[in-house]
Structure formats: C-alpha cells, structure tokens
C-alpha positions in Angstrom: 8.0 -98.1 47.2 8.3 -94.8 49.2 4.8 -95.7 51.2 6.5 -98.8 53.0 8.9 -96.1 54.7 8.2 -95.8 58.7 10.4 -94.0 61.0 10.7 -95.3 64.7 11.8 -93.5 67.7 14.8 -95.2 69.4 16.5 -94.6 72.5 20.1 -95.1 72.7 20.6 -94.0 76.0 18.8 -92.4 79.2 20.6 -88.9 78.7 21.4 -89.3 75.0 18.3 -87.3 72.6 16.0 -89.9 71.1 16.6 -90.9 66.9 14.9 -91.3 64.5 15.1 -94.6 62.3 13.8 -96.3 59.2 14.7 -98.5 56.7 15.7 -97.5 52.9 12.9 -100.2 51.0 15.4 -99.9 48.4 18.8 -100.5 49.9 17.9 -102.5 52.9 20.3 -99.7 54.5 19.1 -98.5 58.5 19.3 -94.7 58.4 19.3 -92.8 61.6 19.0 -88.9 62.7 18.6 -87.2 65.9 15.2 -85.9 66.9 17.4 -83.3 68.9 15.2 -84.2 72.1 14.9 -86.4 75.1 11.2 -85.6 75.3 8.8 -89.1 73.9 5.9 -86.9 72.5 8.2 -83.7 70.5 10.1 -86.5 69.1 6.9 -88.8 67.7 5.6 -85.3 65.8 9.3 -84.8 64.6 8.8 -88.5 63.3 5.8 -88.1 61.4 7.0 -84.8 59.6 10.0 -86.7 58.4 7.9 -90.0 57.4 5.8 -87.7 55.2 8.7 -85.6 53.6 10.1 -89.6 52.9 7.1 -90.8 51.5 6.2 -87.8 49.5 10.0 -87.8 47.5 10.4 -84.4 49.2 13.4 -85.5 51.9 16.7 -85.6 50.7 20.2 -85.9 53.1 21.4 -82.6 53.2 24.8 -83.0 51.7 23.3 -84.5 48.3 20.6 -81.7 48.0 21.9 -80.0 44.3 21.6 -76.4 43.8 19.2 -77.1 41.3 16.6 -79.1 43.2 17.0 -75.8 45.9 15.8 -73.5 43.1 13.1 -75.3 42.0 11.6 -75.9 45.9 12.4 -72.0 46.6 10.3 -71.8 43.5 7.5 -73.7 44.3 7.1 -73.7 47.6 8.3 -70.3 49.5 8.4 -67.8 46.0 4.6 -69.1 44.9 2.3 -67.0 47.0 4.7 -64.0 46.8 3.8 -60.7 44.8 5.2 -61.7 41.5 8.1 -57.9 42.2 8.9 -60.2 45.3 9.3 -63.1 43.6 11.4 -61.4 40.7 13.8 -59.8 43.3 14.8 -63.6 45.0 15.2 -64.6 42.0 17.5 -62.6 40.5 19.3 -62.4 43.9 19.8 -66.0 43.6 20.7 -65.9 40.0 23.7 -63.5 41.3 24.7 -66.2 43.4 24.5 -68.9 40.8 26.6 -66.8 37.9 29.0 -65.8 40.6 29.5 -69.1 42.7 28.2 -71.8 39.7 27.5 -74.7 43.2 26.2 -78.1 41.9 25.1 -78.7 45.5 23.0 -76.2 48.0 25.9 -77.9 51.2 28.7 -76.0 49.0 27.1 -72.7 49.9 28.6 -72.5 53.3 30.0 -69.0 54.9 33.2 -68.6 53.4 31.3 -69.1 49.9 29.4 -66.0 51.2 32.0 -64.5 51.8 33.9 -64.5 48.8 30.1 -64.0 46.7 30.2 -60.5 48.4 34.2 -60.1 47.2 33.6 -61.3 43.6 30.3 -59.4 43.4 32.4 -55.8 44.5 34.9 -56.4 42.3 32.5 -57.1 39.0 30.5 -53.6 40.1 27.8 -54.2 41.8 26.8 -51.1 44.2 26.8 -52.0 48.0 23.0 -51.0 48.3 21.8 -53.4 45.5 24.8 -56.1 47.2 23.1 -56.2 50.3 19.3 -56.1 49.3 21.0 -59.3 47.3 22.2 -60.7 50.5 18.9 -60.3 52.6 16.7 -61.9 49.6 19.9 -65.1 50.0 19.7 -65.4 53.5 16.0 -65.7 53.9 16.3 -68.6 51.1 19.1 -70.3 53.0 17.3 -69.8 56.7 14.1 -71.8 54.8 15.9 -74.2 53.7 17.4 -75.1 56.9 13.8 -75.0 58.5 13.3 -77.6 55.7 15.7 -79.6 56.6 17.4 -79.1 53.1 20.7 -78.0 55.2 21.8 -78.7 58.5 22.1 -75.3 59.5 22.3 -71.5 57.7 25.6 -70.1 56.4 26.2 -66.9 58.6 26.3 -64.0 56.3 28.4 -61.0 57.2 26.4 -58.3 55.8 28.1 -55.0 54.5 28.1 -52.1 56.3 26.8 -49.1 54.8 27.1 -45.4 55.5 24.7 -44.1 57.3 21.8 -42.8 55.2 23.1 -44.6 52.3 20.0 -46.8 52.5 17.9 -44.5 52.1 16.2 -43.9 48.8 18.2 -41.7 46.3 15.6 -40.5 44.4 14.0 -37.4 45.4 10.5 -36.4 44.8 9.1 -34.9 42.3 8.1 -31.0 42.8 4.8 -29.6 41.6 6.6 -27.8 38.9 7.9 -31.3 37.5 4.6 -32.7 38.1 3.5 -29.7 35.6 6.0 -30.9 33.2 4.9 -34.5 33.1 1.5 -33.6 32.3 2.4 -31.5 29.5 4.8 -34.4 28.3 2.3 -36.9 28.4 0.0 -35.1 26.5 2.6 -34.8 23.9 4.2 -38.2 23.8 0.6 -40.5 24.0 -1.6 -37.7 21.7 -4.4 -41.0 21.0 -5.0 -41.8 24.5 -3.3 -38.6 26.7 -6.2 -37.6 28.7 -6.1 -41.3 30.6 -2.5 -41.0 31.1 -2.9 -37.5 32.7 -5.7 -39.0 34.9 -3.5 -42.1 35.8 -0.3 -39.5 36.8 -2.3 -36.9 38.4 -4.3 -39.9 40.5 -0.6 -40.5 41.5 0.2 -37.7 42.4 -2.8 -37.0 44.5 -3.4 -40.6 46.0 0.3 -42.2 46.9 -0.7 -45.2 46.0 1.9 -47.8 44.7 1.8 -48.3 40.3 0.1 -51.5 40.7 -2.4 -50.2 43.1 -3.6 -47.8 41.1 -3.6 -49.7 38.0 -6.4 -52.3 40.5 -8.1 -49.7 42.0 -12.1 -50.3 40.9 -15.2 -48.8 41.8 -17.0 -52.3 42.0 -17.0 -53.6 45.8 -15.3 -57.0 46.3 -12.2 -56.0 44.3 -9.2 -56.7 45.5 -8.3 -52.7 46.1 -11.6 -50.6 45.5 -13.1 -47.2 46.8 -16.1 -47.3 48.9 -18.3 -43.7 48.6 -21.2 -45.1 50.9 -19.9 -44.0 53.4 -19.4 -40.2 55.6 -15.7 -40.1 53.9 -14.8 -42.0 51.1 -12.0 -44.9 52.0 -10.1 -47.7 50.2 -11.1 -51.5 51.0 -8.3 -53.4 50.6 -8.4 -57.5 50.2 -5.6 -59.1 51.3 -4.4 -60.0 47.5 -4.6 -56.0 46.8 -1.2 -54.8 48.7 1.9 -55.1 49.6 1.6 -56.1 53.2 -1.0 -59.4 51.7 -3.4 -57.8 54.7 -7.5 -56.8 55.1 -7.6 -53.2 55.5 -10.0 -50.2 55.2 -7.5 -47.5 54.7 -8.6 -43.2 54.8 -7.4 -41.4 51.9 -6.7 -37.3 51.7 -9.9 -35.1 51.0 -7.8 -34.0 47.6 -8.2 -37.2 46.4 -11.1 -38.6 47.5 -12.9 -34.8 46.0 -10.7 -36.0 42.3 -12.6 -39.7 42.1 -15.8 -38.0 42.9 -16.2 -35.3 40.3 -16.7 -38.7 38.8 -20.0 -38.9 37.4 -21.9 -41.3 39.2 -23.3 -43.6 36.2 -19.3 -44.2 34.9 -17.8 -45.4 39.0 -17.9 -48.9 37.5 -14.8 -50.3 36.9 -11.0 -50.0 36.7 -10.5 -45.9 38.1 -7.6 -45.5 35.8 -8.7 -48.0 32.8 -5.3 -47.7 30.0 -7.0 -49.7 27.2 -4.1 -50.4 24.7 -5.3 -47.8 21.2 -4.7 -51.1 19.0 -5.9 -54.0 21.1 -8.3 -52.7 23.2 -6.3 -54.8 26.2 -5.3 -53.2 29.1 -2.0 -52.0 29.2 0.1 -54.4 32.1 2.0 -52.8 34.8 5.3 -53.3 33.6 4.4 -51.6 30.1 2.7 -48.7 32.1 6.2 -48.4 33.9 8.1 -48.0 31.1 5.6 -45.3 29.7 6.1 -43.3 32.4 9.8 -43.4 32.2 9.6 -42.0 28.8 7.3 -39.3 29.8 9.6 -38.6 32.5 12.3 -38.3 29.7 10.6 -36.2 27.5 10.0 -33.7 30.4 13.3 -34.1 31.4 12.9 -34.9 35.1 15.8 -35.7 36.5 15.2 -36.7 40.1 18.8 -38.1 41.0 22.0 -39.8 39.9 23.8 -43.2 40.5 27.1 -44.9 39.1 26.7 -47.7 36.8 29.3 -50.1 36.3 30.6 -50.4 32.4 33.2 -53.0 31.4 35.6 -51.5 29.5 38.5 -53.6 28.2 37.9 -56.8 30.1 37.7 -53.6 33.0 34.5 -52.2 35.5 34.4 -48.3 35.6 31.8 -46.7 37.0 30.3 -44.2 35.2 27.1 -41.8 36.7 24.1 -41.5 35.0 20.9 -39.7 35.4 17.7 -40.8 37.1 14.5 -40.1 35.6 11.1 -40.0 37.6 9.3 -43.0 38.0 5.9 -43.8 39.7 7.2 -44.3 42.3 8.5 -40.7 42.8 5.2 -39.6 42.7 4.3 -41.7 45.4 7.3 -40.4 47.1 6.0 -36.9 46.7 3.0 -37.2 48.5 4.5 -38.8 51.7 6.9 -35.4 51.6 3.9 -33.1 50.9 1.8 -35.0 53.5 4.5 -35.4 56.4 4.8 -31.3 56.4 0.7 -31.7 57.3 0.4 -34.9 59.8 1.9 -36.9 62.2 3.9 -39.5 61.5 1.2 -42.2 62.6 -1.3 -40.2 60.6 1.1 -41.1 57.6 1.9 -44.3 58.1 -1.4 -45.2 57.5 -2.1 -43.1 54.8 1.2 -44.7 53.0 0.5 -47.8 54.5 3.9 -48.6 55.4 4.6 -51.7 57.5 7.2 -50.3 59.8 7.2 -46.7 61.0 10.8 -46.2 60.1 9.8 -46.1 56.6 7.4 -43.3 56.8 9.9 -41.4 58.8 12.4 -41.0 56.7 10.1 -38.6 54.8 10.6 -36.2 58.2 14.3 -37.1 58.6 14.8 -35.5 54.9 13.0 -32.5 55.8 15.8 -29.9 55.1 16.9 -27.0 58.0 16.0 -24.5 56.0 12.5 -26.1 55.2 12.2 -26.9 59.5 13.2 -23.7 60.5 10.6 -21.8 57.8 7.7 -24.1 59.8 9.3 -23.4 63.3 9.2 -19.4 61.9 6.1 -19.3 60.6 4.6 -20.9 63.7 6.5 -18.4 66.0 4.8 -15.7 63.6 1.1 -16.9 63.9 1.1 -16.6 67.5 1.4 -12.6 67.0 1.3 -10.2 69.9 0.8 -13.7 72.4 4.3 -14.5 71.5 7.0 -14.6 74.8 10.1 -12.8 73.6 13.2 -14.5 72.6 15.1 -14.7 75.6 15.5 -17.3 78.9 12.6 -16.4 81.2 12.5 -20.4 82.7 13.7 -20.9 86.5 17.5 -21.4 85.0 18.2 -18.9 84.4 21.1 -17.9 82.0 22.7 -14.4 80.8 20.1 -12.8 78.5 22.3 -11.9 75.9 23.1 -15.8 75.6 19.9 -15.8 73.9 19.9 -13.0 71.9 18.6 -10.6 73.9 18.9 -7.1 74.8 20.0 -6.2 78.6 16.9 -5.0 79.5 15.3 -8.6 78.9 12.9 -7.3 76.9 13.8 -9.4 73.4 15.3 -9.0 70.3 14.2 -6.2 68.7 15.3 -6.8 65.0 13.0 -10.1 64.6 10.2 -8.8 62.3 6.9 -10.2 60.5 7.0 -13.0 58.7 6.4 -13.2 55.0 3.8 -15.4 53.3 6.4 -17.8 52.3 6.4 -18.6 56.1 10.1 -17.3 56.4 11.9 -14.8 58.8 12.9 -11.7 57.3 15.1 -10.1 60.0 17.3 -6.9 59.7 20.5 -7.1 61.1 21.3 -4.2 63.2 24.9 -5.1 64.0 26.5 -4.4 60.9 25.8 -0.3 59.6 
C-alpha cells in the first residue's frame, strides 16, 4: 500500500514556502509539511527524499516516533559502521538516558528533560567527566535524528563545565621501572605462554600503538594494519578498517621499534606480530580478554598509575569512595607519547600517535613538569659550553644587571656551574656562608 504514496509540491502563496502533500492510501487523510523553501527545484529533491522515507516504512510524524523505534534506527543506521568501542560508548550513553528518564516517545526528550538527566545523573554519582562524555555521545544521537527528520529540531544541551584540566586523562604513564615490573609479572602470572605476553607488552611499550592495533598488526600486506620492510625505513600501512580515524595511511614508526620487529627472523614475518593463541583452544585470545589480562598483570606488579572516586550506595545513600588505578594498555601507549614528546615536535608526534586533532598530542607537552622543562632548558644552556652568552641583559633594553642575576661588572653569574649527566643544574649558592 506504501508504493501508491506520491508527494506533490503546492503553493499556497507567492511569499509563503512551498508544501509538501500526499495522501495517506490508508486513511484517505491529506497530509501536508513545509519544504522550508520558496525555491521549485530544492523543494522537488526535498519531495522525493520524503516519498522514499514514505514508501520504505522509514517516515514517521515526529511526535509519534517512540523511544524504542529511535534505538533501534540509532542502531542500525548511524552505530553500524562504527568501531564496535564506539558503538559500545553510545550505547551505554543512551542506556543512561533510558534508566534515568524511562521516555516512551523520542519528542519527550526535549531540553528541560536534559536538563534534569544531568541533575538526576549527579545526584546518583556519576563523575562529571564520564557525565559529559555521556552528553556528547546523546547530543550527536539527537542532532541525527533531527537530520532524519525523526524530530523537529535538537534539544539544546547545557553541557557541564569542567575545571580546567579536569578533562584531561588521569592516568599517568607508566615509567620504565613499572614497565620492568610488568614484565616480571607477566612472566609469573601466564608461566604456559609468558614469553608472547612479554612480546605483546614490550611491543607496547615500544610502538604506541592502540590494544586493538597491535593485536591486527600482521606482516602479510593487504591487512588491515601491517608493517611494510621493503622499503629504506620500515612503516605501518594502515587500511581504512585498521584505525581509529576509519582513514588510508602509511604511518613512520620509531627506529626502536621498527629494529624490535626486525630481529625477527625473516622466514616467521608471516602473520599476526603479536599472535596470543589461547593454551587450551588454540584460538586467539579477543581484545577484550587480552585487556583484562593485562589488568591483572598490572595488579600483580602492583602499578598503580592513578586514583578516582567511585560512587557506592550505601543505605539507599551514594558515597564516594577512591580507589586505585591500575595500568592498562593504554598507559603504555601513553608512555611513549611522554617519552617521545621530550624528543620531537609536536607535528612529528601527532603523526607518530596518529591523533586526529593536535590538541591531543599536546597535552603530552602541557604535562611536562617545571622541574622536568627547566632540566631540558639546563642541559641545553650546558651543551653550548664556552659559546654560551652570560646570564645577564645584553639586548638594546637594556635593564639593571643585577635584575638578572648578575654581577655589576656585567660579566655573569659566577656561581652557575657544570651540569651533571642527569641534565640538571648544580649551582652553589654563595649568598648564604
């Protein structure tokens, strides 16, 4: 019955938009909308997208779109070609909104609604980093289905302000001496198959690649993320399916890791790089398995890389209680952006981590400590040796020497010293006896 729909375009005035008009085959009824244009031609396409979405039993009238049928086409239509982590974190953000607001129809999700989500959602725990990742994942779904025609328009979505910083990830990186530690754990915890688990974390370590990255990384060309060698350097071809981004790229990776895959022998570069074959099955071991592995290595070694509150009902009452943060893959990755960033440039790096916005790979030289900044800015000020200018103001403005820390005679300080292997200023101070 659906095929005999066919919407017309009908003026109802020179400087009123056009409509758009068919009959319900069912109900006899004449149903109208605005094409939201006076222009013939914008308002025909506009016509034949709605025909199609009528004919097809994909149109509904926004007001009696349920909640339900919303899920499903968020499911099937804008989640399907997603990274299944993407599609896991709209989900649950819209499962948060579900539990929380319980709406029978999507029109019921309107900006107050939002507003009191974010109120309930406080008040039952939930941190305001993981509230407003929530809210980002909501209002992409709510802006598509407006572009669908599911809603008239988006709900506006105040989103929560955070401190500054407080973005940011909390974990820290693992040091080389935890590193150390996870190797010796993982030998102890996985005795049947530790020397592939060493390979995996020290791979890791070396490469930054992402968990799921390294678990695809192959030697055979045409994977989706494989290492070339015919080349002068060895690289990483990535196909679109193999990353994060869903782009093509030939991407350089550090000599330290590129000289780790090719002690390699040549006849066994076929295949997975870090194969985890499962001791009992013979399966590989899936990424979310591998993850948890890792956690409980990280346990065993006991490397704690941060802390964060969890919220605990306690008597029909949330506390918030702090817990520990163990390393994860992920802090391994993190690790070799921080090692790296002390090397490169920030461009240099956000191609080697592959980040899609340079912000990202930034925040790696943002967490760069003063004390860590000032022991590069020494040691550089060191290696120059005797072609070093003294530390005082010898530029056209010129200011009181001693302003700068140096002697009257203009001649600089004469308590700055050597520098120490450890690239850090050992000064004696002469004002105190």
């Amino acid at each position: 019955m659906s095929e005999e729909i066919s919407v017309r375009v009908v003026s109802y005035g020179q400087h009123r938009p056009l409509m758009l008009v068919y009959v319900d085959p069912l109900t006899g009824r004449r149903v109208a909308k605005s094409a939201e244009t006076r222009n013939r031609g914008e308002a025909l396409k506009a016509a034949g997208v709605w025909q199609d979405e009528l004919r097809s039993g994909r149109y509904a009238p926004p007001s009696r779109i349920t909640w339900a049928d919303f899920r499903e086409r968020v499911r099937r239509e804008k989640l399907a070609l997603m990274p299944l982590t993407s599609q896991r974190a709209y989900t649950t953000a819209l499962d948060h909104l579900e539990n929380i607001l319980n709406p029978d129809r999507l029109a019921k999700v309107t900006a107050p609604a939002m507003t009191r989500f974010q109120t309930l959602a406080r008040e039952g725990g939930m941190k305001a980093t993981t509230l407003a990742r929530n809210l980002r994942h909501i209002k992409a779904c709510l802006r598509w289905a407006a572009r669908q025609g599911m809603m008239h328009v988006a709900p506006a979505i105040e989103m929560p302000k955070l401190p500054k910083g407080q973005s940011l990830a909390k974990h820290r990186p693992v040091t080389g001496e935890e590193f150390d530690r996870l190797v010796e754990a993982a030998a102890e915890f996985r005795p049947s198959d530790s020397a592939a688990w060493v390979r995996l974390l020290r791979g890791l370590w070396l490469s930054g690649l992402r968990l799921g990255e390294a678990l695809a990384l192959s030697w055979d060309a045409g994977a989706a993320f494989a290492v070339d060698t015919t080349g002068k350097r060895p690289v990483f071809v990535i196909q679109p399916e193999g990353q994060k981004s869903r782009q093509a790229e030939v991407a350089p990776m550090t000599p330290d890791f590129a000289a780790f895959l090719l002690a390699t022998p040549e006849a066994e570069r076929v295949g997975r790089v870090f194969p985890l074959p499962d001791p009992e099955t013979g399966r590989e071991i899936g990424r979310f398995r591998v993850m948890h592995v890792v956690g409980r290595i990280a346990r065993k070694a006991r490397v704690v890389v941060g802390e964060t509150e969890k919220a605990v009902k306690v008597d029909g009452e949330v506390e918030r209680r702090t817990v520990k943060m163990y390393a994860t893959s992920h802090d391994l990755r993190r690790a070799f952006c921080t090692r790296w960033s002390r090397r490169v440039m920030p461009a240099v790096l956000q191609r080697l981590a592959r980040h899609a916005h340079v912000g990202t790979t930034m925040a790696f030289y943002v967490a760069s400590t003063a004390e860590e900044i000032g022991a590069d800015l020494w040691a550089a000020w060191g290696a120059m040796g005797d072609k070093k200018p003294p530390i005082d103001n010898t530029s056209d403005n010129k200011a009181p020497a001693n302003a700068c820390g140096a002697d009257d005679s203009g001649q600089g300080v004469a308590n700055v010293t050597d520098y120490t292997t450890e690239g850090s200023a050992q000064a004696e101070d002469t004002s105190r006896p």
